[in-house]
NUMARTI-968167 format. One record per residue (C-alpha): z, x, y; chain; residue number from 0; residue in one letter. Coordinates in steps of 0.2 Angstrom, whole numbers, plus 5000, padded with zeros to 4 digits. Each point is the difference from the previous one (the first is absolute). Layout:
Z=Z; X=X; Y=Y; chain=A; n=NUM; res=A
...
This chain:
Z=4824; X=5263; Y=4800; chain=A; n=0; res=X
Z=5019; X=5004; Y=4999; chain=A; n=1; res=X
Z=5007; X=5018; Y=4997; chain=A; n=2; res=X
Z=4991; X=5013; Y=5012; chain=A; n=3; res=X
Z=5018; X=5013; Y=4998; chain=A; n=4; res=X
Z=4992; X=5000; Y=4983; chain=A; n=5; res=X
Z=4982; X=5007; Y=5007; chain=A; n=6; res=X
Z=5009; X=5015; Y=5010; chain=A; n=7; res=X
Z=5000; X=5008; Y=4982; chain=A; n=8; res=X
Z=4985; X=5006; Y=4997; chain=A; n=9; res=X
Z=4989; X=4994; Y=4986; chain=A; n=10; res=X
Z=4999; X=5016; Y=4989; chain=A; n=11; res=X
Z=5019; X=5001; Y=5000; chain=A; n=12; res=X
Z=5001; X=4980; Y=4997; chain=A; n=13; res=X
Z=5004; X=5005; Y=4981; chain=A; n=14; res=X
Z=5016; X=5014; Y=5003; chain=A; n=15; res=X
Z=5007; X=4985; Y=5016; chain=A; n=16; res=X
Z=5013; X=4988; Y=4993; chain=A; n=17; res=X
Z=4991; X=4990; Y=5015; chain=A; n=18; res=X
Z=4986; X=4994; Y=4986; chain=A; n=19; res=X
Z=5012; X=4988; Y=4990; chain=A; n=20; res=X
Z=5011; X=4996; Y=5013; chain=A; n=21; res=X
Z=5001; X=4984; Y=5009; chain=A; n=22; res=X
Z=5003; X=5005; Y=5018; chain=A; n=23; res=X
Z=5012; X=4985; Y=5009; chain=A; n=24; res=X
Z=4995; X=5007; Y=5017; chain=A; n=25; res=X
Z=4984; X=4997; Y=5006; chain=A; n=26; res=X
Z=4986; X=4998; Y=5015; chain=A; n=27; res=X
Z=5014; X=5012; Y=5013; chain=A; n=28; res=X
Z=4997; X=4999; Y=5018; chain=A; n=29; res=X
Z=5008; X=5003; Y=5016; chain=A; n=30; res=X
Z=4993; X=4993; Y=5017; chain=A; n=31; res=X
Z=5008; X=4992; Y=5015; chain=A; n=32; res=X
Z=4998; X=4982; Y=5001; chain=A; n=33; res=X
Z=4995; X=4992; Y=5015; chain=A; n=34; res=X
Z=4991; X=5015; Y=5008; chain=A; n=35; res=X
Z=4984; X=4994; Y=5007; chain=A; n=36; res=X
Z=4997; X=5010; Y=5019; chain=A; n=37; res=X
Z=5010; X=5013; Y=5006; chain=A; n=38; res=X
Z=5012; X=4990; Y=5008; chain=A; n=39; res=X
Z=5006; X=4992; Y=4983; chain=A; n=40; res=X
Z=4999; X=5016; Y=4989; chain=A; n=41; res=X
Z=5017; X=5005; Y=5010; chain=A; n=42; res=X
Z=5007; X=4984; Y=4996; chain=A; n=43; res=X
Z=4995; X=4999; Y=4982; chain=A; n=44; res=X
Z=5012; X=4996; Y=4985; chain=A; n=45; res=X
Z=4996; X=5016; Y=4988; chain=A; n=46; res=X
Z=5000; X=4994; Y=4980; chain=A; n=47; res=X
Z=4996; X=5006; Y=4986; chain=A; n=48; res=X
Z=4991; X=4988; Y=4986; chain=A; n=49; res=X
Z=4997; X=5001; Y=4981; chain=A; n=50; res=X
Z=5000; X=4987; Y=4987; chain=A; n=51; res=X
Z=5014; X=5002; Y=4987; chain=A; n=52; res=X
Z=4996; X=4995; Y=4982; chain=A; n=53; res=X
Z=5013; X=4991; Y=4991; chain=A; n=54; res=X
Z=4998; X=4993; Y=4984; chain=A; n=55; res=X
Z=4984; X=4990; Y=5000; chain=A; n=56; res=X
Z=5001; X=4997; Y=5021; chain=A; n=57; res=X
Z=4994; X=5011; Y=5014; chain=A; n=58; res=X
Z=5013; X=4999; Y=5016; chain=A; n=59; res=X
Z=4992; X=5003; Y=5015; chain=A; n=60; res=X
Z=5011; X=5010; Y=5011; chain=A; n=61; res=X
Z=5002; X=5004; Y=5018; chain=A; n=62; res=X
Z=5015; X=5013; Y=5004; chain=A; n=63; res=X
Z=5005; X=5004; Y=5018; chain=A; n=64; res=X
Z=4999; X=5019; Y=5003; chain=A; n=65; res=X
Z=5015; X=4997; Y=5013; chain=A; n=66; res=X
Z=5012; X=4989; Y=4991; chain=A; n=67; res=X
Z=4996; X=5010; Y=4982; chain=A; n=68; res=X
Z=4993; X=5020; Y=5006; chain=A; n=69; res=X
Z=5005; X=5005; Y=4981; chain=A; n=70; res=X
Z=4990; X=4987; Y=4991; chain=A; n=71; res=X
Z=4986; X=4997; Y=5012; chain=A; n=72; res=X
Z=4999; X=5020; Y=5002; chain=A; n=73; res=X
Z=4998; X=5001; Y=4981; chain=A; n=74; res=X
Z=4986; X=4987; Y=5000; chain=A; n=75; res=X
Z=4991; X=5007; Y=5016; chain=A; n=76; res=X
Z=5001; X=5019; Y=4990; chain=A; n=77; res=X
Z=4994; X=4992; Y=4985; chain=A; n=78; res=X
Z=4984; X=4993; Y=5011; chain=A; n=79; res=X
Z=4996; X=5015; Y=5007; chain=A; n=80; res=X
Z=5002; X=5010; Y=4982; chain=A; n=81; res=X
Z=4981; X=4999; Y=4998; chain=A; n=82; res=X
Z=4996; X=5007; Y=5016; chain=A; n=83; res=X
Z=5012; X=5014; Y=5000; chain=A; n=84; res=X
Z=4986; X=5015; Y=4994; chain=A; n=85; res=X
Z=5004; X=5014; Y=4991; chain=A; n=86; res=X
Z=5010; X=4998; Y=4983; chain=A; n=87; res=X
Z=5017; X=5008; Y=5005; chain=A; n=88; res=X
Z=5002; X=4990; Y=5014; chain=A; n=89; res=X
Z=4997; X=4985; Y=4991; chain=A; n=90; res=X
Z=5014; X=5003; Y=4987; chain=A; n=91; res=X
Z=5011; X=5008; Y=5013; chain=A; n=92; res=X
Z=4999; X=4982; Y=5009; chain=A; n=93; res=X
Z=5003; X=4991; Y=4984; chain=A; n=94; res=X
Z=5015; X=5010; Y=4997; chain=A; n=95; res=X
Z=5008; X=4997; Y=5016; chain=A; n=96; res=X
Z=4998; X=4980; Y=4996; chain=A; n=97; res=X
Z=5009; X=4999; Y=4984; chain=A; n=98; res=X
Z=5012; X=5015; Y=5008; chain=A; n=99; res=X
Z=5003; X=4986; Y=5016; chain=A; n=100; res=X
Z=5003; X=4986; Y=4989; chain=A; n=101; res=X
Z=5013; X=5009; Y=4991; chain=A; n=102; res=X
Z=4992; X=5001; Y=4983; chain=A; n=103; res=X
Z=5000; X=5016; Y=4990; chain=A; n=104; res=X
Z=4985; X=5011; Y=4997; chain=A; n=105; res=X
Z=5000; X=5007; Y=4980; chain=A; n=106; res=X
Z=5001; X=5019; Y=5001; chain=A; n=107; res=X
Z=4984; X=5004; Y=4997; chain=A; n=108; res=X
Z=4995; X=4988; Y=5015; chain=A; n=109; res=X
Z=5014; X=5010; Y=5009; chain=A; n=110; res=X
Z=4994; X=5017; Y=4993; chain=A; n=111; res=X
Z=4981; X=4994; Y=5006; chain=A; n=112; res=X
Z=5008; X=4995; Y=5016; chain=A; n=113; res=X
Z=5006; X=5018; Y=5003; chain=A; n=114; res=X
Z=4985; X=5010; Y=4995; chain=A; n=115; res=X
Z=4989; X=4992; Y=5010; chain=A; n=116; res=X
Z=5011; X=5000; Y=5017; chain=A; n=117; res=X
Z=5005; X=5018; Y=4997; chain=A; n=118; res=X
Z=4992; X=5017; Y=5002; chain=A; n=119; res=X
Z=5000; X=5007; Y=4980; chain=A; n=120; res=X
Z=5011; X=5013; Y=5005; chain=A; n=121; res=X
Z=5012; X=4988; Y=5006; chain=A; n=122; res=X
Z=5002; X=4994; Y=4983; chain=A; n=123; res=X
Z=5015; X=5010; Y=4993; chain=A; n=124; res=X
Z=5010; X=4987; Y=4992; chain=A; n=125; res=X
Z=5002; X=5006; Y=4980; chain=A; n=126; res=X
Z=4997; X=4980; Y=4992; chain=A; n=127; res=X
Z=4986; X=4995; Y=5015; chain=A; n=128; res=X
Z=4992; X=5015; Y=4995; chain=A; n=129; res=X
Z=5002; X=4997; Y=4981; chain=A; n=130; res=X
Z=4996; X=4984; Y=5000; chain=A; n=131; res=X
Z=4982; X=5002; Y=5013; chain=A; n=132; res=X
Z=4996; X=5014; Y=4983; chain=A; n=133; res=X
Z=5002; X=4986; Y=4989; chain=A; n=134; res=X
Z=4989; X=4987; Y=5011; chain=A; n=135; res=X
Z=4987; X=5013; Y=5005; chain=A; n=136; res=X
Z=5003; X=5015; Y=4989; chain=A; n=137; res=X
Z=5004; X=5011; Y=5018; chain=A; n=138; res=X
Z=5011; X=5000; Y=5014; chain=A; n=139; res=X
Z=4988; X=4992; Y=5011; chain=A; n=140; res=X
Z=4989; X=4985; Y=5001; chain=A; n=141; res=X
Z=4981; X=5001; Y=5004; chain=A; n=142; res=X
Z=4991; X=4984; Y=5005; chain=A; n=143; res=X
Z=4985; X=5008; Y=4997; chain=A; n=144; res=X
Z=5003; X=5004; Y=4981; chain=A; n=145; res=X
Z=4997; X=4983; Y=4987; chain=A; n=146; res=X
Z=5015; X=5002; Y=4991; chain=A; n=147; res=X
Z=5012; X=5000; Y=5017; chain=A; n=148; res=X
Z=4988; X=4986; Y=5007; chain=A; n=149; res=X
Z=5001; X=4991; Y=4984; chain=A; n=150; res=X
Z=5021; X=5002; Y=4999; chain=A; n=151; res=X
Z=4998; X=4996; Y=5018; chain=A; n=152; res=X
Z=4993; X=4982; Y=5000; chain=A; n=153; res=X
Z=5011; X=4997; Y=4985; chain=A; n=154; res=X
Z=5014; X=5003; Y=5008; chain=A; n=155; res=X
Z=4995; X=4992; Y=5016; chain=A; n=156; res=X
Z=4994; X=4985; Y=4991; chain=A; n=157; res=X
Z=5017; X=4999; Y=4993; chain=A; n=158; res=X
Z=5009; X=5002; Y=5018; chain=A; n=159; res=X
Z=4989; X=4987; Y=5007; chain=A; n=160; res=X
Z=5006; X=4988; Y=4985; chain=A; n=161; res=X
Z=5016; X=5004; Y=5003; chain=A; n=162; res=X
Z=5000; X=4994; Y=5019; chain=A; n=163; res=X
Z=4990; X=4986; Y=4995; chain=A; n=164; res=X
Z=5013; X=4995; Y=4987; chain=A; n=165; res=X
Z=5014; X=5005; Y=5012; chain=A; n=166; res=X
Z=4991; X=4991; Y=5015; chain=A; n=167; res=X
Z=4998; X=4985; Y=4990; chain=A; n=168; res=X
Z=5017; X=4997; Y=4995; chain=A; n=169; res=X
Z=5005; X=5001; Y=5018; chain=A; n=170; res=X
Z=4989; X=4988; Y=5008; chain=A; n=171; res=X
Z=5005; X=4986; Y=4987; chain=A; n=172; res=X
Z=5019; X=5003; Y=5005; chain=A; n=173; res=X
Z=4993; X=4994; Y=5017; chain=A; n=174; res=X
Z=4986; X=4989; Y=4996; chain=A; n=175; res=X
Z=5005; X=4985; Y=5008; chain=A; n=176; res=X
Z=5004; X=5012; Y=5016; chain=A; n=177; res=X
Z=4980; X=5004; Y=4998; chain=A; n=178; res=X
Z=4988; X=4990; Y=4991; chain=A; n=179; res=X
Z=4987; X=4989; Y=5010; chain=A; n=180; res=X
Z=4990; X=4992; Y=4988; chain=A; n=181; res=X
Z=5001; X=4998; Y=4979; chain=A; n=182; res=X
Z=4985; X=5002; Y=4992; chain=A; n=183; res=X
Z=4992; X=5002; Y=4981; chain=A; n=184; res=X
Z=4997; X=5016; Y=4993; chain=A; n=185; res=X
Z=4981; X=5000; Y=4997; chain=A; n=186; res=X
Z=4996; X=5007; Y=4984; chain=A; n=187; res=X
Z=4984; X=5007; Y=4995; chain=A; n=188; res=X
């Protein structure tokens, strides 16, 4: 039921993602804007984001203010929209820029990923982003379209998208009281 970040990996890369054993915190993202029923109301509307925020055995229920909290709320709302978001670069690109926001720190090879996809190959000219894309794709470049940068792909975005999850997480407990709507019981299957 819970976990759809989980899903954005792809089935056939499931086993290279470090999404397959880990137990994502974050779940269910949304962003809407309460109270916008007619036209008249939508400009009135509170924006939020929601998620439910597993902790321990219990799932928090959480409602953030997009106006009071743009960081926090943003990072949910971008999380929501992370499935939707098409083709694959964009989809890291967007997860990068979460944990980037929140002020958590990218690995280098989630930094050297980062860089190949948002530049032109002949932009690469640093000596260690270059070495170290040889070492991760055995070239200079990465193409989507080849299994082995696909497969490196997914694993190193499955491991960004655990690493906002894990960085997200610890966040919104700082602030849980500040957040959480309702407790609940972590269903188990």
């Amino acid at each position: 039921m819970y976990g759809e970040l989980k899903q954005i990996v792809p089935k056939q890369f499931a086993a290279v993602s470090p999404t397959t054993t880990h137990v994502f915190r974050i779940l269910n993202p949304t962003c809407h804007a309460e109270g916008s029923f007619g036209w008249r109301a939508r400009r009135h509307a509170k924006h939020v984001a929601r998620c439910k925020l597993r902790r321990g055995e219990s799932l928090y229920s959480l409602v953030i203010p997009l106006e009071k909290e743009p960081l926090l709320g943003g990072a949910i709302a971008d999380l929501a929209s992370l499935p939707k978001n098409g083709y694959r670069p964009a989809k890291y690109l967007d997860l990068y820029k979460i944990l980037e926001q929140l002020g958590g720190t990218p690995s280098l090879d989630q930094r050297v990923l980062r860089h190949a996809l948002a530049h032109a190959p002949s932009n690469l000219t640093k000596p260690g982003t270059l070495e170290r894309l040889q070492i991760l794709f055995d070239t200079k470049h990465v193409d989507l379209e080849n299994p082995k940068h696909e497969r490196v792909f997914w694993r190193l975005f499955g491991g960004l998208l655990v690493d906002v999850d894990v960085f997200l997480g610890n966040e919104l407990e700082k602030r849980l009281s500040e957040f959480a709507i309702r407790n609940e019981a972590v269903e188990t299957a």
